[in-house]
N, C-alpha and C positions, 0 to 999 in steps of 0.2 A: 870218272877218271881220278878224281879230287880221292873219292875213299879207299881206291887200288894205291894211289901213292899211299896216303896213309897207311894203309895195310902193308906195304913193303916198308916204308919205316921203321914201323911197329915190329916188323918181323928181326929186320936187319938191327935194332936194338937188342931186343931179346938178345940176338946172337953173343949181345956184349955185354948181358946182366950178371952180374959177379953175387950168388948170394953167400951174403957173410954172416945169415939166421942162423944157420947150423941145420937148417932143410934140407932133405935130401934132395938131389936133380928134380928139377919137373919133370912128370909125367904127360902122356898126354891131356887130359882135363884138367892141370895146370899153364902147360901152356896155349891152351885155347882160351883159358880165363887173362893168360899173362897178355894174348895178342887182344882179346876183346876190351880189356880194361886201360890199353896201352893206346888203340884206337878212338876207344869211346872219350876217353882225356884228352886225344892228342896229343901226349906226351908218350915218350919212349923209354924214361929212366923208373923204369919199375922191379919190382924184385919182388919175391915170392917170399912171403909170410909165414903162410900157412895154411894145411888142405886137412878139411877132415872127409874122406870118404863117407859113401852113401848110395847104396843101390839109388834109391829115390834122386841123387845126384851129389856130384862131390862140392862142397862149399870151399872156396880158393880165398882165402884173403890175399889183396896186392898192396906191397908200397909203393906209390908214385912221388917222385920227385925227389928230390935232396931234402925233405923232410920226413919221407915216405907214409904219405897221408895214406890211409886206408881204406880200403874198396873192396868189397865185397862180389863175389861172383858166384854163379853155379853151374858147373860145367856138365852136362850132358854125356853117354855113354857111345851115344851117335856121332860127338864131336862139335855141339851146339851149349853154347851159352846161354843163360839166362838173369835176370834177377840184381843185374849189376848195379850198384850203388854207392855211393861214398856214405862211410862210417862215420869220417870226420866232420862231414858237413851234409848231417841227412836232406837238407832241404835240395840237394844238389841233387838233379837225378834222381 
């Protein structure tokens, strides 16, 4: 029950991330990285980076929080995440 809240959180943030990167809209394998990476923190204040596509899968950077620490994702074709980590503090995750 704990990780379905979470996940609607996560979701219902999203709904309200303003990105001011100059990135275009998420796509879907940004915002499956936006909801995984949003989850996996616990935190809801994240914004989209940057995605470099990749048959092999697309790599998402996210920023979370009001300093928008960096977190790394791999989003799947099927719709599945992988590889998530923070950038800023590798030992994290």
């Amino acid at each position: 029950m704990k990780k379905l809240v979470v996940a609607l959180l996560a979701l219902t943030a999203l709904g309200a991330c303003v990105d001011d990167t100059g990135v275009a809209a998420p796509g879907p394998a940004e915002q499956a990285c936006l909801a995984a990476v949003s989850a996996t923190t616990n935190n809801g204040d994240v914004a989209l980076l940057s995605s470099t596509f990749s048959q092999a899968g697309t790599e998402v950077i996210v920023g979370v929080g009001p300093d928008r620490a960096q977190w790394r994702c791999i989003a799947y074709s099927d719709g599945s995440t992988d590889g998530i980590m923070s950038l800023t503090d590798e030992g994290r995750l």
